[in-house]
DRENKE-664243 format. One record per residue (C-alpha): x, y, z; residue in one letter. Coordinates in steps of 0.02 Angstrom, whole numbers, padded with zeros to 5 digits, always signed. Each point is the difference from the previous one (the first is absolute). Last residue first. Example, Ala and Ser with C-alpha at 12.3 -4.5 7.8 and 13.67 -1.06 7.14 Angstrom:
+00684-00053+00357s
-00069-00172+00033a
***
This chain:
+06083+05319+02370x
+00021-00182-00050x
-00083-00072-00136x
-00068-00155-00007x
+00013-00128-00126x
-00100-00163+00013x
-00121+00025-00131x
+00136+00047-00122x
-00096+00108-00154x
+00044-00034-00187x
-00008+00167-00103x
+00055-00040-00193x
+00079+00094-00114x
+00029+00030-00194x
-00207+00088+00025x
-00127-00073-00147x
-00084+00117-00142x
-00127-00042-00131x
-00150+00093+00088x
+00102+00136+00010x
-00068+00123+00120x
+00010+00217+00012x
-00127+00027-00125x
-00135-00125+00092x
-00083-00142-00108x
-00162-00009-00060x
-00055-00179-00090x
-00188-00012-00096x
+00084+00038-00184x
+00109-00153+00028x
-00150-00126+00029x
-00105+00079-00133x
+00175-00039-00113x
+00001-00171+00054x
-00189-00014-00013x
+00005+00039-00191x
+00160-00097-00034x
-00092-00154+00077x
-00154+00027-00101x
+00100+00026-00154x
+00077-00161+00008x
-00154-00095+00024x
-00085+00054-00145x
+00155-00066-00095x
+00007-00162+00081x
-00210+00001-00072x
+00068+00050-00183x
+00140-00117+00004x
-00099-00152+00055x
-00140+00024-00109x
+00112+00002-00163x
+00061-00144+00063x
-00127-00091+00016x
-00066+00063-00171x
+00156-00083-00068x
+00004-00158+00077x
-00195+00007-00066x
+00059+00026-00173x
+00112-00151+00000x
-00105-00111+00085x
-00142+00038-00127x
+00158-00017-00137x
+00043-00165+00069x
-00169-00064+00010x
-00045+00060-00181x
+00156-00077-00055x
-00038-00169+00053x
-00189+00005-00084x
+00053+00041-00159x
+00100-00131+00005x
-00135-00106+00036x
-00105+00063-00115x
-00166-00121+00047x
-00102-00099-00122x
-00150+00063-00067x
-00155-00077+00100x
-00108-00098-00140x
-00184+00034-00036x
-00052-00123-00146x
-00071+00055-00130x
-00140-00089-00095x
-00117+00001+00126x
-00098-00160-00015x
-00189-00039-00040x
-00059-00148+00036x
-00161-00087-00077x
-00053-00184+00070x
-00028-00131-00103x
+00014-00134+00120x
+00051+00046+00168x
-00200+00045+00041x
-00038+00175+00043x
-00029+00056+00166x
+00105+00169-00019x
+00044+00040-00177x
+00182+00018-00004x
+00120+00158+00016x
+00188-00013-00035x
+00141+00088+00073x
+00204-00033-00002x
+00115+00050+00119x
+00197+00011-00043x
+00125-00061+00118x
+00092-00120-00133x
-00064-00169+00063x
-00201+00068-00019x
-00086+00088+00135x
-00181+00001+00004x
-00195+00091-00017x
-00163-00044-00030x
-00142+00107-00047x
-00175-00094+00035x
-00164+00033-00100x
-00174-00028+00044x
-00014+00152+00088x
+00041+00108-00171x
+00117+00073-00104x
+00155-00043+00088x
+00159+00095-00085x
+00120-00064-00138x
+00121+00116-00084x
+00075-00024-00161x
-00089-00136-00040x
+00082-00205-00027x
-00145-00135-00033x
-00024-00170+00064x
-00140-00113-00060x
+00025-00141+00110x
-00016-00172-00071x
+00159+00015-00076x
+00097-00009+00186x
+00047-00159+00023x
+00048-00096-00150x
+00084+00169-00100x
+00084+00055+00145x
+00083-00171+00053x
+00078-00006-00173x
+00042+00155+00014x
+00079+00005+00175x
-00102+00022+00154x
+00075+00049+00156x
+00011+00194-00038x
+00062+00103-00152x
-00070+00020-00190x
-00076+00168+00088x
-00164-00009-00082x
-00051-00192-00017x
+00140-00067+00118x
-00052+00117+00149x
-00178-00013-00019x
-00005-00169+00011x
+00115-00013+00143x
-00118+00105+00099x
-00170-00047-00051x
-00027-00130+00140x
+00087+00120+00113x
-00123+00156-00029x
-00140-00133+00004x
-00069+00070+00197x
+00120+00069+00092x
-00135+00024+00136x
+00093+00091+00175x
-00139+00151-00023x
-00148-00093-00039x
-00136+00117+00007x
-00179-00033-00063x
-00064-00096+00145x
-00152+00083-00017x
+00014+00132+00159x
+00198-00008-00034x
+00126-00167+00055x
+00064-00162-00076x
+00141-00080+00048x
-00096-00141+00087x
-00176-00009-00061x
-00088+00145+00016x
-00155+00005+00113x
-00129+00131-00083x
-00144+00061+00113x
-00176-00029-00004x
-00004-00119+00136x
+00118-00104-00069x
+00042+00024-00195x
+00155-00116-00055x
+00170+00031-00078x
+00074+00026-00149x
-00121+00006-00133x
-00014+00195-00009x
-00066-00035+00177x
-00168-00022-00091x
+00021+00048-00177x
-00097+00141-00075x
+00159+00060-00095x
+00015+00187+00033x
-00133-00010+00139x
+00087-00130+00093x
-00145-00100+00090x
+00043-00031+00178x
-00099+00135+00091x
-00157-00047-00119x
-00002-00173+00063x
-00144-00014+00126x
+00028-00143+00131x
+00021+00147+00152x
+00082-00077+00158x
-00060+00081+00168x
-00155-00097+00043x
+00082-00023+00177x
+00059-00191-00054x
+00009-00005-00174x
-00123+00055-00138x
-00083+00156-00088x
-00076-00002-00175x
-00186-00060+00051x
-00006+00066+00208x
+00099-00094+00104x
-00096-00095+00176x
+00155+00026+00117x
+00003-00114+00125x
-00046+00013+00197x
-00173-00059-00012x
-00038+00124-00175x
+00089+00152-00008x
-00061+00084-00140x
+00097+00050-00170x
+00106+00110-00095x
+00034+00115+00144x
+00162-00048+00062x
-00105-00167+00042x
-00037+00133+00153x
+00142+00133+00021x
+00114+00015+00140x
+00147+00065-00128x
+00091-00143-00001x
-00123-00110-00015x
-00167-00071+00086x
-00107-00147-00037x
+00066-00116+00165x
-00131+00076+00109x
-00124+00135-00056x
-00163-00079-00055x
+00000-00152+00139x
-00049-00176+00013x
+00033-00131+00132x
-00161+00050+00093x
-00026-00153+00018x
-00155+00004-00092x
+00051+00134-00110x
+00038+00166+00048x
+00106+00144+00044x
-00031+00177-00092x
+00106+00157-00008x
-00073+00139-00098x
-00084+00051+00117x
+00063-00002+00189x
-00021-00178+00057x
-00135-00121+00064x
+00095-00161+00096x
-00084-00156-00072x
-00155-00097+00097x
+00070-00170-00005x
-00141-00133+00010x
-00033-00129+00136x
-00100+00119+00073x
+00125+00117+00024x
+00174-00015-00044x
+00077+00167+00004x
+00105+00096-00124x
+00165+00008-00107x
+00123-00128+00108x
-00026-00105-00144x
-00185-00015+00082x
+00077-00117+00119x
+00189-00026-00046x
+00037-00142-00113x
+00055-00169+00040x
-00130-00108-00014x
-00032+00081-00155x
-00101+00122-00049x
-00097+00037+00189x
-00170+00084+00026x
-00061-00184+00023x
+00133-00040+00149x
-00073+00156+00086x
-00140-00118+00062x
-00126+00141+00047x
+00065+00171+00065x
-00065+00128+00105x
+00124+00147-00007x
-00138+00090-00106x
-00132+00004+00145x
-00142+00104-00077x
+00042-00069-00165x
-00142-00125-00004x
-00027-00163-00113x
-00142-00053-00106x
+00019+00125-00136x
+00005-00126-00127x
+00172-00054-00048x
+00049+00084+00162x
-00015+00159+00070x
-00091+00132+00103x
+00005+00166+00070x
-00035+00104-00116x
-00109-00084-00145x
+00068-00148-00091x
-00012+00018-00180x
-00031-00186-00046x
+00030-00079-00164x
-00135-00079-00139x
+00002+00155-00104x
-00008+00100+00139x
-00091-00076+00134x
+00003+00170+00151x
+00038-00046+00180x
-00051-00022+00193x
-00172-00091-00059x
+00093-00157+00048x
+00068+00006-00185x
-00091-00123-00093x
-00157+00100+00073x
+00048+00152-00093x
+00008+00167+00077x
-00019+00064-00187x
+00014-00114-00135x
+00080+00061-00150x
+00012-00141-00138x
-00196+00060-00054x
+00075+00160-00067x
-00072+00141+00088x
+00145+00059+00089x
+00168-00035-00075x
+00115-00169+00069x
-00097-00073-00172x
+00069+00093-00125x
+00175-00018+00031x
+00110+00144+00051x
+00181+00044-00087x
-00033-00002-00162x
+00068+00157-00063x
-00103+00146-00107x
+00109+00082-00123x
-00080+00124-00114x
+00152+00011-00118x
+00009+00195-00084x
+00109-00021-00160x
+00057+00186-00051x
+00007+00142-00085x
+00098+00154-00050x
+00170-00034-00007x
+00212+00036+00075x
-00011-00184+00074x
-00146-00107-00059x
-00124-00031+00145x
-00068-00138+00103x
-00097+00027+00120x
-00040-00106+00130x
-00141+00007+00115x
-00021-00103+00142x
-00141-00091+00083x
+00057-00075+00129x
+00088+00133+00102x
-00159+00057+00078x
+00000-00193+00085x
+00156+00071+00128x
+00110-00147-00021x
+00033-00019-00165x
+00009-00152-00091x
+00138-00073-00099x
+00083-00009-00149x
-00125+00052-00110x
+00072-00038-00186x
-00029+00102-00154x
+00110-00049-00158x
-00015+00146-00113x
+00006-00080-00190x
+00090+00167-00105x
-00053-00019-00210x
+00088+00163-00096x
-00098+00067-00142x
+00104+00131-00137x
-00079+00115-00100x
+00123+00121+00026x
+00167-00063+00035x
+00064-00092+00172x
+00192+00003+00030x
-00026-00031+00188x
-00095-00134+00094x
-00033-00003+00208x
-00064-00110+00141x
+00108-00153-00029x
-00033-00164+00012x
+00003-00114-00171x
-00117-00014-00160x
+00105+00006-00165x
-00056+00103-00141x
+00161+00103-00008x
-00116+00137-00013x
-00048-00024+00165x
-00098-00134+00078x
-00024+00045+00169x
+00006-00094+00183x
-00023+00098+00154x
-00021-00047+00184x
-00111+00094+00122x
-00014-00087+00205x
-00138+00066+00111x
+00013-00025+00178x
+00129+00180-00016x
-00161+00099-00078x
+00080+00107-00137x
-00058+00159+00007x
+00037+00021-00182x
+00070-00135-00105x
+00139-00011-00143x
-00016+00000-00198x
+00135+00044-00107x
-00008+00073-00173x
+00128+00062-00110x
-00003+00104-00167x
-00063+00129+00049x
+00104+00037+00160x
+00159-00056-00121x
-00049+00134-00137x
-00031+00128+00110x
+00183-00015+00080x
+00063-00021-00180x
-00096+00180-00053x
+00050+00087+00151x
+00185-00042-00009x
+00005+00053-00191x
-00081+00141+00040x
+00106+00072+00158x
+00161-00049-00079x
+00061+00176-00046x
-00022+00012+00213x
+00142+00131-00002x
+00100-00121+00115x
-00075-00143-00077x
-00138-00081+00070x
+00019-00171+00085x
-00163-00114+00022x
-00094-00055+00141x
-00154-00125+00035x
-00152-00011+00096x
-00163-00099-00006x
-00005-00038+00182x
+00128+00097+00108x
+00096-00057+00094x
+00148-00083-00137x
-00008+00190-00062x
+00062+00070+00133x
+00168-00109-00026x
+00013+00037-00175x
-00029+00214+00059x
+00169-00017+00114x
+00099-00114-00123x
-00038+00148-00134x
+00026+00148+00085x
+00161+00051-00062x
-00053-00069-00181x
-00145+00123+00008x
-00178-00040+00015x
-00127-00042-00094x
-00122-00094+00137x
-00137-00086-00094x
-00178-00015+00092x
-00139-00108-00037x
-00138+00042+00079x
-00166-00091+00016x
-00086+00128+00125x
-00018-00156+00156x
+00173-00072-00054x
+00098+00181-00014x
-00088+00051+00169x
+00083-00137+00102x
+00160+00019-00091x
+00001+00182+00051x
-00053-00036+00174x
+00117-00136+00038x
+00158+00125-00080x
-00060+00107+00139x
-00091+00175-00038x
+00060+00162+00071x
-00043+00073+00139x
-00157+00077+00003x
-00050+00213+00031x
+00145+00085-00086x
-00049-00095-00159x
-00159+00031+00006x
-00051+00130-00171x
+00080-00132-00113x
-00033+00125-00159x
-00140-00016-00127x
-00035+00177+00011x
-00186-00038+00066x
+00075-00093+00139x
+00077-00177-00003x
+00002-00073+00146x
-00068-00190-00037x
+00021-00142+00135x
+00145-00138+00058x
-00023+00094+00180x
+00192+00002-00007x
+00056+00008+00223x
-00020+00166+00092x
+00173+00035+00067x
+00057+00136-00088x
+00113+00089+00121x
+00117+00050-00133x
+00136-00135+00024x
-00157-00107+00038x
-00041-00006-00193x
+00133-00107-00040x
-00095-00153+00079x
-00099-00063-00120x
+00115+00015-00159x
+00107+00135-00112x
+00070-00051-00143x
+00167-00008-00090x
+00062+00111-00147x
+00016-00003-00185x
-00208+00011-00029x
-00102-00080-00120x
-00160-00075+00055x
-00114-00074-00143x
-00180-00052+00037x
-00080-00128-00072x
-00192-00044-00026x
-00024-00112-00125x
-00205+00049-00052x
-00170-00074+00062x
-00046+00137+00128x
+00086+00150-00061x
+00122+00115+00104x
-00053+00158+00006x
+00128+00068+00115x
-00092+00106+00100x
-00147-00113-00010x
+00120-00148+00049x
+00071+00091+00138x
+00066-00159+00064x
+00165-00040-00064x
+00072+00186-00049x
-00031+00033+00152x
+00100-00128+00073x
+00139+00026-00119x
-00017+00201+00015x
+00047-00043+00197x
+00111-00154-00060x
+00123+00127-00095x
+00041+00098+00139x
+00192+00019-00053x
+00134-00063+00091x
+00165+00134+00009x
-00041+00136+00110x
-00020+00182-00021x
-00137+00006-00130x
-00031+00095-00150x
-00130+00026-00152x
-00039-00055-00148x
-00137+00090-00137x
-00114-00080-00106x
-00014+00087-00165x
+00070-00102-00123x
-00055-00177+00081x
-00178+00077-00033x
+00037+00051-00176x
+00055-00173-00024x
-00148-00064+00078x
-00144+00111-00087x
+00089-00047-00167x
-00008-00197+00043x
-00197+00040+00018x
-00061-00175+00048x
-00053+00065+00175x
+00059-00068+00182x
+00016+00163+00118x
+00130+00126-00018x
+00115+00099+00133x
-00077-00115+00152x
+00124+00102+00108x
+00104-00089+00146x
+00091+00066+00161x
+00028+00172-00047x
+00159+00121+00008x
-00061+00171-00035x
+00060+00057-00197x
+00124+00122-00045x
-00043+00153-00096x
+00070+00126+00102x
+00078-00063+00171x
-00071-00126+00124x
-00017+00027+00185x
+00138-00093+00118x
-00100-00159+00047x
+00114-00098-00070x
-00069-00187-00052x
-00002-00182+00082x
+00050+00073+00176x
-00120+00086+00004x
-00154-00002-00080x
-00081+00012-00178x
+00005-00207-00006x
+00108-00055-00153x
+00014+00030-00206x
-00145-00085-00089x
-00057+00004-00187x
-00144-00077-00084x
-00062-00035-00190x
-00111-00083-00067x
-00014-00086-00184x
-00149-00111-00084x
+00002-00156-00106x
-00118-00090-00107x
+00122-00001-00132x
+00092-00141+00065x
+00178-00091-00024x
+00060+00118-00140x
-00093+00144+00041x
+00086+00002+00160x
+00180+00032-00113x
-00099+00159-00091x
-00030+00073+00166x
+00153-00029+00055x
+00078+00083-00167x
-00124+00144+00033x
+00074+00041+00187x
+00183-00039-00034x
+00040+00183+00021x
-00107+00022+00143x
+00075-00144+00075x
+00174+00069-00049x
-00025+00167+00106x
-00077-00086+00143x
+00157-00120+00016x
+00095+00161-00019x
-00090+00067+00169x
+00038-00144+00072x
+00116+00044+00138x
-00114+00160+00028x
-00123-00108+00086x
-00167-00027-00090x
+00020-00184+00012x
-00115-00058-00127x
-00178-00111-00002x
-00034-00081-00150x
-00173-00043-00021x
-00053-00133-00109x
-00180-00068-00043x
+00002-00143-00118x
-00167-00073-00089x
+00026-00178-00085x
+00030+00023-00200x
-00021-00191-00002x
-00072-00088+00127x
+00116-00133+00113x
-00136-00149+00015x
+00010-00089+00169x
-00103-00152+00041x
-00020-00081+00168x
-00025-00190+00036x
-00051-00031+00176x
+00100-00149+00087x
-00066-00065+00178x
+00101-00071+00106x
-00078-00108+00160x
+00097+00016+00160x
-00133+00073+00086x
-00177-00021-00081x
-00028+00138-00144x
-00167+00129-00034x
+00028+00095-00159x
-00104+00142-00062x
+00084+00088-00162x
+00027+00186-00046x
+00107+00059-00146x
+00012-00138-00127x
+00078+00026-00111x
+00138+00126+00016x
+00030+00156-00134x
-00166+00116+00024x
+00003+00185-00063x
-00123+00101+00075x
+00035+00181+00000x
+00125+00025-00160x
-00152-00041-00120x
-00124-00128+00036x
+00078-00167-00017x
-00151-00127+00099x
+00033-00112+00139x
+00055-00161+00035x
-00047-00153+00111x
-00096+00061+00160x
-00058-00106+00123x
+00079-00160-00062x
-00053-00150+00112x
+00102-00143+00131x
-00055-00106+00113x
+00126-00123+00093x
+00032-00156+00041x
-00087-00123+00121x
-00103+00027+00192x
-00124-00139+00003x
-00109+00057+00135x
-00159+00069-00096x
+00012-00162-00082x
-00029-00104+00172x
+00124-00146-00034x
-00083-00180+00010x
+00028-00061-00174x
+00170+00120-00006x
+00097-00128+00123x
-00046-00161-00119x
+00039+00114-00155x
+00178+00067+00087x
+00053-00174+00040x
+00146-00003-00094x
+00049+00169+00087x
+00051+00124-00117x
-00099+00105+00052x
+00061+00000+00181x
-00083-00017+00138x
-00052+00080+00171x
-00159-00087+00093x
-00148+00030+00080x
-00142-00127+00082x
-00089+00070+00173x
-00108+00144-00083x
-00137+00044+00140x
-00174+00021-00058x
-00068-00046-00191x
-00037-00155+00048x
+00191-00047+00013x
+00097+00125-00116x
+00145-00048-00092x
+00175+00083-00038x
+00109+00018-00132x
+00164+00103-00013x
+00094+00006-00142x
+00203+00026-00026x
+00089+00002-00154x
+00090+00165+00056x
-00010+00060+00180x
-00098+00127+00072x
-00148-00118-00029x
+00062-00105+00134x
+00047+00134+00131x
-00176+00065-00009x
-00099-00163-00018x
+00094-00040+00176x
+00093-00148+00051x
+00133-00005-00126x
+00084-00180-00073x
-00019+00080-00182x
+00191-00043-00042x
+00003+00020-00176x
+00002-00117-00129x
+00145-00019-00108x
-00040-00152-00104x
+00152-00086+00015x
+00026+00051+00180x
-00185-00027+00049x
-00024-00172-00078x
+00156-00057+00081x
-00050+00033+00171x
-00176-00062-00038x
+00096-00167-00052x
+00107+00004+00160x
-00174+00005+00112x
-00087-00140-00084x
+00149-00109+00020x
+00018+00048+00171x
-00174-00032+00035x
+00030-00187-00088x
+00126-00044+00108x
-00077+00062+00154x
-00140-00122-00044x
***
């Protein structure tokens, strides 16, 4: 009998791996419908008390037998899914539609994708709206000069990409306090320093612009960031102002050759009011606030750039370049260019820039709910399907296929957060796909009303709710069916039961036994223990480095990571997507020399760069090719004739006068032959031996050889003429030193005084000796 149970049980085991099936051991119709595959059925007795429920899979073999006696209103399976609005009518510039569809309903289980196919058709002669906003500095008062100069051959260069165009134009300088400007009166005809001045708004006169660009005026300011994001906010949201046009490419052009001021700056004047992110424009058109906020953050701008459309090219000067690139990476939509110092470039830099915002299109999500995950997959025009969010070089005319891959990854806790909206939107455009998301996260029958819902039922001691077949205990009480109470929760009943293993700690040392039953420690939201044992938690063993859940890319799911689709290992923190590895210049993963984990490149050994491009210790064929190359062109090397002619007439070797490397795919190598000359040739890289085309230097670069007599009397003569010098040095300085003596000899004499009547020379013939012992007698 045993035998035969064990048999039954190892053939279920294998039935589920093969076949995949889910674990749908869950008590509740909540939990089970939370996760994939899973149904819940239940049955009513008389209509009264449910006492039969269970959690299975569909793929159950026994799915048919289970579904015979499932309620229908409890069967909880797939999804629904309708298009609310599919595409709308091309009425002039006001109402152009480019995605299909643009509103659907979906309702998803957790875990379940979903893929909605979405259709984008790039229009031809598609509406652009730019305004180029200028430093009005005087550093670019020549930059202001050769705009207006260039202002018809722009014109004529927009024409070529759209004609339904129109022109603005703005100017900014810095707030009109100290210490940004002087507050020493202006002189004559010079203008008051101003923040920003809406000088023209959007029209398709090109003659009203240039004229415009003619007459603005600059101004000065004391230090050296400008106030560019003041006008750039304004410049943002003052649509009216502005004019910008519903359905049109909206981009805005900043030029300037100096940085920017940000939130913060504005404290050096006592501005402490933070950006409002509104309209101040007066009846001038001038930024009538800007000694009231601060100025805006680089958040704020890129904020308001995604909720106005804008696409925004910073054309900047080469000095400013790395600082404007790295703005640019935060903020959505935005690029940078380099004007020349006189900004001659200005139209051929606008008309490229336009062309690549046309020309692209990349879809991302707004308010993007973080239980909700958003791949991409389009068919560019390369006509293959794959992930990625974005496709460039698109002409008029042109339809590009994107499958959005919708997946609810879990439930929220607070129940508002179940129906979320996401929008999806194409960066830089007009439009968008609005998803009605509505999760399933409740079942039918644990709802009022629905005859699964039994109030104070009689299955439950009258102390609990039947929801679908389940007891909601009221306070107070536990136990399968409410039977037990919690007045005394140190009472315990055969604490074996609330044990895993003989072994294990009551409760997993995570909550009481009571009633036979472990009653699991409650925790602070989001942190959860559960499971019978309570052996199960949603924060232990799923974190990494950085404390994060599954590295959020999936749930924590009894201690392990639950991955969402792309994401694997242990903390969810490996990403299966390719993209990182492909080599854009050969779209080869790794370049073929190495291997994509986690969305990263892992070179094989000597191998290094992002793709595994670089090889810098490779010698690659150069020494295969040596000796034949040496015998064919130099009639020198290893190889005699004979040798020559067998070995090397496969190759079709030919002598230049230079040779250089042309491309990526070919190799310049480089050596030393017996006499001290080096000889170059350049191969095809990754060609086969056989047949390959090399292409040798004809000359070889010898060392002349040294004079070496030459060289013996150069010492000597060096030697020579420094003996010489020395010399020359020494006489001159013992010299110097001779008339320094003779000049203090002669100060020396010239300081003496002697008396008239004394000889300094002279010296008595005699000498007085005194005899101590002499006396003399009187």
């Amino acid at each position: 009998m045993r035998s035969a149970s064990l048999v039954v049980c190892l053939a279920a085991l294998i039935f589920c791996i093969v076949a995949e099936i889910p674990n749908c051991q869950h008590d509740t119709c909540k939990d089970c419908i939370r996760q994939p595959s899973c149904i819940w059925c239940s049955k009513s007795i008389n209509n009264t008390a449910t006492k039969w429920r269970s959690c299975i899979s569909e793929h159950d073999e026994n799915l048919l037998d289970w579904l015979d006696w499932c309620d229908s209103e409890v069967v909880e399976l797939g999804y629904t899914y309708n298009i609310i609005k599919d595409e709308g009518s091309i009425d002039g510039d006001e109402n152009i539609v480019q995605m299909s569809p643009q509103e659907v309903n979906l309702t998803l289980r957790i875990g379940t994708p979903f893929n909605i196919s979405l259709t984008y058709k790039h229009l031809a002669n598609y509406p652009a709206d730019i305004y180029y906003m200028m430093d009005g500095s005087q550093s670019m008062a020549d930059d202001k000069d050769m705009l207006h100069s260039l202002g018809e051959k722009l014109a004529e260069g927009m024409k070529e990409i759209t004609t339904n165009f129109q022109l603005g134009f703005g100017i900014f300088v810095d707030k009109p306090v100290l210490p940004y400007i002087s507050t020493v009166p202006v002189k004559g005809d010079e203008t008051p320093t101003y923040s920003f001045k809406n000088a023209l708004p959007l029209t398709n006169n090109t003659s009203a612009f240039t004229n415009e660009v003619n007459q603005a005026k600059g101004a000065t300011n004391q230090d050296f960031p400008e106030g560019g994001f003041d006008g750039l906010m304004q410049a943002i949201v003052c649509e009216e102002n502005i004019k910008w046009r519903n359905s049109s490419v909206r981009v805005i052009i900043f030029s300037t050759d100096a940085g920017f001021h940000s939130a913060g700056d504005g404290k050096l004047a006592g501005i402490l009011k933070p950006n409002d992110k509104r309209c101040h424009l007066d009846s001038n058109n001038e930024y009538n606030e800007a000694a009231t906020y601060d100025y805006p953050s680089v958040a704020q701008i890129n904020e308001m750039a995604k909720i106005h459309s804008i696409n925004l090219v910073f054309a900047i000067t080469a000095e400013q370049e790395p600082l404007y690139a790295r703005l640019s990476q935060h903020i959505e939509g935005a690029t940078s260019g380099v004007l020349a110092n006189d900004s001659s470039n200005v139209v051929d830099l606008l008309t490229s820039s336009l062309k690549d915002i046309i020309s692209k299109v990349e879809l991302k999500e707004r308010d993007h709910n973080r239980h909700v995950s958003v791949r991409y997959y389009s068919e560019c025009k390369d006509g293959e399907m794959k992930e990625r969010s974005s496709c460039k070089g698109l002409e008029f005319g042109d339809e590009v296929v994107f499958k959005l891959e919708v997946t609810a990854t879990k439930c929220p806790d607070n129940e508002k957060d179940w129906n979320p909206v996401i929008d999806v939107y194409p960066v830089g455009r007009q439009g968008s796909l609005r998803i009605n998301l509505e999760m399933h996260c409740q079942c039918s029958c644990a709802k009022p009303g629905d005859k699964g819902y039994v109030a104070n039922a009689e299955s439950c001691n009258t102390h609990g709710d039947s929801k679908c077949g389940v007891c909601e205990c009221h306070d107070g009480f536990i136990g399968n069916w409410c039977e037990c109470s919690r007045t005394n929760l140190t009472e315990t009943i055969s604490e074996d039961a609330c044990r895993e293993t003989n072994s294990s700690d009551v409760c997993s040392n995570r909550g009481l036994c009571v009633c036979g039953k472990c009653d699991c420690f409650k925790l602070p939201s989001p942190q959860m223990i559960e499971g019978k044992f309570c052996q199960c938690t949603n924060y232990l063993g799923c974190g990494d480095n950085q404390g994060k859940i599954c590295s959020g890319h999936g749930n924590c799911e009894c201690n392990k990571c639950n991955c969402n689709r792309g994401w694997s290992g242990d903390t969810c923190s490996c990403d299966d997507a390719v993209d990182n590895c492909e080599n854009p210049e050969t779209n080869e993963i790794c370049s073929r020399h190495g291997s994509c984990q986690c969305n990263k490149c892992q070179c094989d050994s000597g191998r290094s760069g992002r793709y595994c491009e670089d090889c810098p210790t490779c010698s690659g064929l150069c020494t295969v090719y040596k000796s034949c190359v040496q015998c064919t062109a130099f009639k020198k090397g290893a190889y005699d004739d004979d040798e020559c002619q067998a070995k090397c007439s496969q190759y079709d070797i030919t002598t230049h006068t230079s040779v250089e490397v042309q491309n990526d795919q070919e190799k310049l190598c480089s050596f030393y032959d017996d006499e001290d000359c080096i000889f170059k040739f350049v191969y095809t890289v990754g060609n086969s031996v056989n047949g390959t085309a090399i292409r040798v230097q004809e000359e070889r670069e010898c060392s002349k050889p040294v004079n070496i007599l030459g060289v013996i009397l150069g010492v000597i003569g060096g030697v020579l003429v420094i003996g010489i010098v020395a010399l020359i040095i020494w006489r001159i300085y013992a010299s110097i030193q001779d008339r320094r003596e003779y000049s203090k000899f002669i100060l020396n004499r010239n300081e003496e005084r002697w008396m008239n009547n004394e000889n300094p020379l002279y010296k008595q013939a005699t000498t007085t000796v005194q005899n101590p012992l002499f006396e003399m007698n009187n």
